[in-house]
N, C-alpha and C positions, 0 to 999 in steps of 0.2 A: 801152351795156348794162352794167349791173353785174358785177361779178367774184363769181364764185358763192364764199363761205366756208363750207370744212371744220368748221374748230372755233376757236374761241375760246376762250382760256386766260390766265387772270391775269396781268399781267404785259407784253402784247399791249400793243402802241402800234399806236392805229388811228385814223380821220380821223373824224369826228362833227363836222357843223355846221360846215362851213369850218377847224375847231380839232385840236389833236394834244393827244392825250387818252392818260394809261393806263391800263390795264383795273386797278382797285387791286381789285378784288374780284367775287366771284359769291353772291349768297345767294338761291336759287330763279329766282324769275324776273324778281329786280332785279338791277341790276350799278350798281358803283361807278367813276364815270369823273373820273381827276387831268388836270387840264389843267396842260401845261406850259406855259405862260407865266406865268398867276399863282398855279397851283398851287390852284385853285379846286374843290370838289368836287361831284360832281351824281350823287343816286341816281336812276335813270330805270327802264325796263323794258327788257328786254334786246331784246324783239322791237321796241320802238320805235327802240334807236339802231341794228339792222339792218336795218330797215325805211328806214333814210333814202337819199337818192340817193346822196349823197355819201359813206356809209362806206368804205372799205377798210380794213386791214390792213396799216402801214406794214410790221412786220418784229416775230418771236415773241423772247422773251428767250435771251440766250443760255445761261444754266441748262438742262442737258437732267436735272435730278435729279427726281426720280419725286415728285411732289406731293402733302400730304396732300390727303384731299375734304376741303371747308370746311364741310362739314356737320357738328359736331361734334368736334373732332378732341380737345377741352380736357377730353371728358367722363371720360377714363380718371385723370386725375391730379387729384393732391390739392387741397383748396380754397386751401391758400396758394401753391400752383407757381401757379393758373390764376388766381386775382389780379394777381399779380406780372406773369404774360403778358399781359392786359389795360391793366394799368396802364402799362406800355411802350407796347404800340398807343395810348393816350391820348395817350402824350410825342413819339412821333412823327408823330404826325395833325398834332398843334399845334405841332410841328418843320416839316411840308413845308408847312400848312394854312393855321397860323395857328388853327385852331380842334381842341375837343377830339375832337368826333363830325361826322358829318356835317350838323348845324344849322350855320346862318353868321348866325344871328339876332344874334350877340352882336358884339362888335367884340373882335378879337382882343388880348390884352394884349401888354402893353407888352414890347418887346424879340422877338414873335412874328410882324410885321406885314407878310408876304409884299413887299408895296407900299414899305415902308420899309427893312427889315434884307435884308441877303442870308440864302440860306442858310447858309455859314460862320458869318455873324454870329450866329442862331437858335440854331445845333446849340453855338455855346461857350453862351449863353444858356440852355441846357438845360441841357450840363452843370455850370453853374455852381448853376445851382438845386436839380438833384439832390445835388450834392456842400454845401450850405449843409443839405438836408434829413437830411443825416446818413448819405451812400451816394456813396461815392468810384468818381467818375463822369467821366470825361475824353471829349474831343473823337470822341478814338479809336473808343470805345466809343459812344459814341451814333451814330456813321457806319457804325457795323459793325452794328449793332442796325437802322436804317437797311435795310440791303442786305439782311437775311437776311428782315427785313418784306417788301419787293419782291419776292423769290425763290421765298418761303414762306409769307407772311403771317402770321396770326396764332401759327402752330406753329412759326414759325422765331425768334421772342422766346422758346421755352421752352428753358432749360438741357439743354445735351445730355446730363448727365447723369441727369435725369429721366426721357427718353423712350429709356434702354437697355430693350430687354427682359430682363427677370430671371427665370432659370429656376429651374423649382422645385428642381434639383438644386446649387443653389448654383452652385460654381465649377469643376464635375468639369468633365472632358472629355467632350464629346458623344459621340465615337468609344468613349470606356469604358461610360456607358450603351449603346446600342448595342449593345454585344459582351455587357453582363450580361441586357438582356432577353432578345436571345437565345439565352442560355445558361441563361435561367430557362426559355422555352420549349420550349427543345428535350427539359429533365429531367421538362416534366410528363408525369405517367402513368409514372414513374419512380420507387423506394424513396429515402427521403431520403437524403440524402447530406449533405454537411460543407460547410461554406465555404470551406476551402482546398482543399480538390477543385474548386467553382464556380471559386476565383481560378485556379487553374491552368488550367481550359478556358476562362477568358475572357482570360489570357493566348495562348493557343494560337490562338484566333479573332484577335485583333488582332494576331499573328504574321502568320499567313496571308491575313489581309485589307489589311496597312498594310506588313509587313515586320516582320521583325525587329530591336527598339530603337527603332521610329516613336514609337510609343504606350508610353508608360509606365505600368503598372498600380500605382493608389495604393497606403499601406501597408495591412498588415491589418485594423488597425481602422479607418483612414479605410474602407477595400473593404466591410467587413461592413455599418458604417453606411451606407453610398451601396446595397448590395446591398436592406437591408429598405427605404429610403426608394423605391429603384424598383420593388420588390415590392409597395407598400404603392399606387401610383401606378396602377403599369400594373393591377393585382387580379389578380396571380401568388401562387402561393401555395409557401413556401419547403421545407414538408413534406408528404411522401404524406399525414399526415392533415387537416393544413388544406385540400389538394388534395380529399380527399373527404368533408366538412367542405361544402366550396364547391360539389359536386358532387352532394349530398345535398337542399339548400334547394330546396325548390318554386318551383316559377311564383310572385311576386308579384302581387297585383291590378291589372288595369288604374286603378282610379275608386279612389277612398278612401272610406273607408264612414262612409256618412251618416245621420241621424236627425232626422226632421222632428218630430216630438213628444215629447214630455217621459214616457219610460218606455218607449219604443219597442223600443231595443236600448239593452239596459245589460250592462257586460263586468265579470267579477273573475278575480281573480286573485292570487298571495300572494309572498311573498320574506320572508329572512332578511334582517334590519337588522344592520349594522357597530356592533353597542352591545352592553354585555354590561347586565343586569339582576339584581337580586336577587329570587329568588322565594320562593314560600311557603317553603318548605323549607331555606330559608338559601343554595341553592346559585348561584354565577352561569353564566346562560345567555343564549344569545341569542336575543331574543324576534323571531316570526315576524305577520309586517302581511299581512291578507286584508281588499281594501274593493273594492267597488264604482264606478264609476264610470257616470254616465248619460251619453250622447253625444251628444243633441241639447242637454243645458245645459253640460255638460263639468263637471259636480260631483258630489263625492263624496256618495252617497246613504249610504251604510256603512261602516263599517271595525269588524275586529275585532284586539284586539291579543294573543297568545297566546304562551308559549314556545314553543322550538322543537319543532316535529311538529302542528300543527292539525291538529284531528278534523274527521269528517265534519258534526259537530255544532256547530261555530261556523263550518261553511259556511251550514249549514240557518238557523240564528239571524242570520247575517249577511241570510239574505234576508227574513227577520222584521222586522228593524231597518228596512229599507226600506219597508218599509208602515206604520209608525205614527211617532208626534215622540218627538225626543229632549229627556226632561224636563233642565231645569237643576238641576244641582247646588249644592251652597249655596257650594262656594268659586269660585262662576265668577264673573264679572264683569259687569254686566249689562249691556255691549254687546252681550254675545255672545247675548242672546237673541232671540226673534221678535218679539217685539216691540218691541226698537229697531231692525230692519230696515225695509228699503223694502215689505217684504210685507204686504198690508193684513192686520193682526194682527186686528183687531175682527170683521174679515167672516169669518176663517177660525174665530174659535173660535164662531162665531155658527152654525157648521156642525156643526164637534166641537170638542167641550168638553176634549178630551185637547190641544187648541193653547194654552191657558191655562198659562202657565210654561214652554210648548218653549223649545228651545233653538234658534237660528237655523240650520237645517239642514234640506232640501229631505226633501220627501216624497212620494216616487215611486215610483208601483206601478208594476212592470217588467213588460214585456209578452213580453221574448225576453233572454232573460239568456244570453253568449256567456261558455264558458266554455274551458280546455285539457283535457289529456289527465291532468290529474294525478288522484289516488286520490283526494283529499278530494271533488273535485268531480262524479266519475264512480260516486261508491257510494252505495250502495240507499237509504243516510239522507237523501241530497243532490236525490237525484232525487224522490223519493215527498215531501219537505219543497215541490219545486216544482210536483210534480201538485198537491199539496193546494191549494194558492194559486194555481194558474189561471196558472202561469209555464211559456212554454215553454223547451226546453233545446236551444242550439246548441253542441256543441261544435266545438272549430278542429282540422284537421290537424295533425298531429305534425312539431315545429319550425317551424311557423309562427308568430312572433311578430306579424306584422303584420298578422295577421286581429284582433288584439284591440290595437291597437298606442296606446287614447288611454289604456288602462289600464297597458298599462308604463312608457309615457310616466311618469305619476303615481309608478309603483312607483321609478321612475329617478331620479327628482325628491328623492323621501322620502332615498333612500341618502345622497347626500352631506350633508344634514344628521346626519344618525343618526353618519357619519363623522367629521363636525369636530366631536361629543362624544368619540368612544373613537375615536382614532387607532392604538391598541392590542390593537383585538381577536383575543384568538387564531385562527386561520388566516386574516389579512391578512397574508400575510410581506411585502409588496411595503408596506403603509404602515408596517408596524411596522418594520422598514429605515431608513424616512426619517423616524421619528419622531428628533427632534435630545437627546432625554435618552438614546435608545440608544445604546449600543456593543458592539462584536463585539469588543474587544481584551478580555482579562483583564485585570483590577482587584479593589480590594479596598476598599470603602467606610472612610472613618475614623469613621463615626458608628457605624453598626451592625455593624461588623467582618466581613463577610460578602463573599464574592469571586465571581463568575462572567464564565465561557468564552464566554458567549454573551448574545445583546440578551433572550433571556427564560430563567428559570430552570426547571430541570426539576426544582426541591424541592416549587413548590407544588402546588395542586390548581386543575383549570379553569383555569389562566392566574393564580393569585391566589397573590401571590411574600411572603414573608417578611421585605423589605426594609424600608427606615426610612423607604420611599414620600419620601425628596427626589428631586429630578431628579439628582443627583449620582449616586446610590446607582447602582452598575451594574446590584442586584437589581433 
């Protein structure tokens, strides 16, 4: 009677067919079996080589180290580490084989010939070859490469330095995180406090939990940076009022919001652009972007460009815009009109005659236009401009950005263009900072002889400085 088998695991020397076989692999519900006498290989079905009379289980590897599953294990690392690990399984196939994969269609080459060479002989014939391919490759190494295949298979050819796990916290101490989450959690619902107050109670926790001198808490500024990076992680928040900030945000939607038809739900919305302008009046300001967006085609049906303060009145006209074609202007280019689009141009002015010289831009009557809470959008001219037009009006909850979220998307979009124009503009302290012709030191230009204490001048007017405009000039 058969001897009933537990498990089977890689590695496994077991009896099949008269012959002594090793388990080189599992992938579903095939298995890979090395005969050791010619080192021959046969992919079979795992239920057929234990279905036979004769199987047993000589004896399991002596490796007791915890195995990856051979289901994937290559999928987290990069395309040249999981080459490279493959391409060893090839060198060693054709090391114990004689062949690359498990085909034996071919006659194995010269100096690989199980039948002819020893193993010894093979494995310098390997490393001879790798090291001729330009990879300084010894005996050593290929028999080590070898052993860690049998152990581990494919996941034991990968660089151990590859398969470290790498924490998001870099190279801190785990015991220091630790002690800072819990010292973030234990302040919230608590008035802000200081960072060297936090470092000193997350000394005091790794006192009491490690001893005193176990743990060593990093320096100040290493502490502060590691403090925001696990703040930023765990979604702690470092002051009462980001705390209620965080505590303020609504329910988000379960579903993302959809539109099946072209005019269905169309969202606006407006923002201040990072650019300063010259307007009528000679003065520079910064001009403010209100457009439209429709969401079942995700294009912009309208935009209005205004300085800063849009009226109720270039909301209303903004929804004007979107029911009829935008004529082309004479210095536009004439790609850009409807008629060098994919949009059949002939059949639509065959309908109106106002599509003759559009400009290629959608014309979509809105059927529920989603709007916020701001004034342009909620006053009597905005509303009564939407009754008139047969538009309904959604507006969103207060601080909800993701009830209208494909329209800020768009708004989000526009910024950092409008940015890598005026790197400058007055109240961005944080890019005008990193603008590289600033400085904060005092100087005194040699062109225009003119000196300033700071990266902008407080002589000019709106931001607009008296300097000799080089990048040199501190002005």
């Amino acid at each position: 009677m058969k001897r009933a088998v537990d498990v089977v695991k890689v590695g496994d020397r077991i009896r099949f067919e008269d012959r002594i076989h090793v388990l080189a692999g599992l992938d579903g519900p095939r298995c890979r079996l090395l005969a050791e006498e010619d080192a021959s290989v046969q992919v079979l079905l795992l239920t057929q080589v234990l279905g036979t009379q004769d199987f047993d289980v000589l004896d399991h590897p002596r490796s007791t180290r915890r195995r990856v599953p051979v289901h994937g294990p290559l999928d987290g690392l990069g395309p040249e580490v999981r080459e490279k690990a493959l391409a060893w399984e090839r060198h060693i196939l054709e090391v114990e084989t004689g062949h690359v994969g498990p085909r034996q269609d071919w006659p194995p080459r010269t100096g690989y010939d199980p039948a002819v060479y020893s193993l010894a002989e093979r494995e310098a014939a390997k490393a001879a070859e790798l090291t001729a391919a330009g990879e300084t490759v010894s005996v050593a190494t290929v028999r080590r490469m070898r052993a860690r295949y049998r152990e581990e298979g494919v996941w034991g050819l990968v660089d151990g330095r590859r398969k470290r796990e790498r924490s998001v916290f870099g190279q801190a101490d785990p015991r220091v995180v630790a002690a800072i989450v819990g010292a973030l959690t234990e302040q919230q619902g608590r008035s802000t406090g200081t960072l060297s107050r936090l470092r000193r109670q997350v000394t005091w926790l790794l006192q009491d939990t490690h001893g005193s001198g176990t743990v060593v808490v990093p320096p100040a500024a290493t502490f502060n940076r590691l403090v925001r990076a696990v703040a930023e992680q765990q979604g702690l928040a470092l002051t009462a009022a980001g705390e209620r900030r965080r505590a303020s945000r609504p329910v988000p939607v379960f579903t993302p919001t959809l539109a099946m038809a072209p005019g269905e739900l169309v969202m606006m919305d407006s923002t201040l652009l990072d650019v300063m302008v010259v307007c009528e009046d000679g003065q520079a300001r910064r001009p403010e972007l209100t457009m439209a967006v429709d969401v079942a085609t995700r294009s912009i049906t309208a935009a209005v460009l205004r300085p800063k303060g849009t009226k109720a009145v270039d909301a209303a006209v903004l929804l004007a815009q979107t029911l009829v074609p935008q004529p082309m202007r004479p210095d536009w280019p004439e790609y850009l009109s409807m008629a060098a689009s994919v949009i059949p141009h002939q059949r639509l002015v065959s309908i109106d005659a106002r599509m003759q010289g559009a400009a290629a831009r959608p014309v979509i009557r809105p059927s529920t236009v989603v709007i916020d809470q701001g004034k342009v959008f909620v006053s009597r001219c905005f509303l009564a401009a939407a009754e008139h037009l047969g538009i309904s009006v959604q507006p969103c909850p207060p601080a909800s950005g993701y009830a209208k979220g494909q329209v800020e998307r768009g708004l989000g979009r526009s910024a950092p263009c409008s940015r890598s124009t005026s790197p400058d503009t007055p109240g961005t302290t944080s890019r005008r900072a990193a603008a590289p012709w600033r400085t904060k030191r005092a100087g005194r230009c040699p062109s225009c002889r003119t000196s300033s204490t700071s990266g902008l001048s407080a002589g000019g007017r709106n931001g607009v400085t008296s300097g000799c405009g080089t990048r040199s000039c501190p002005v």
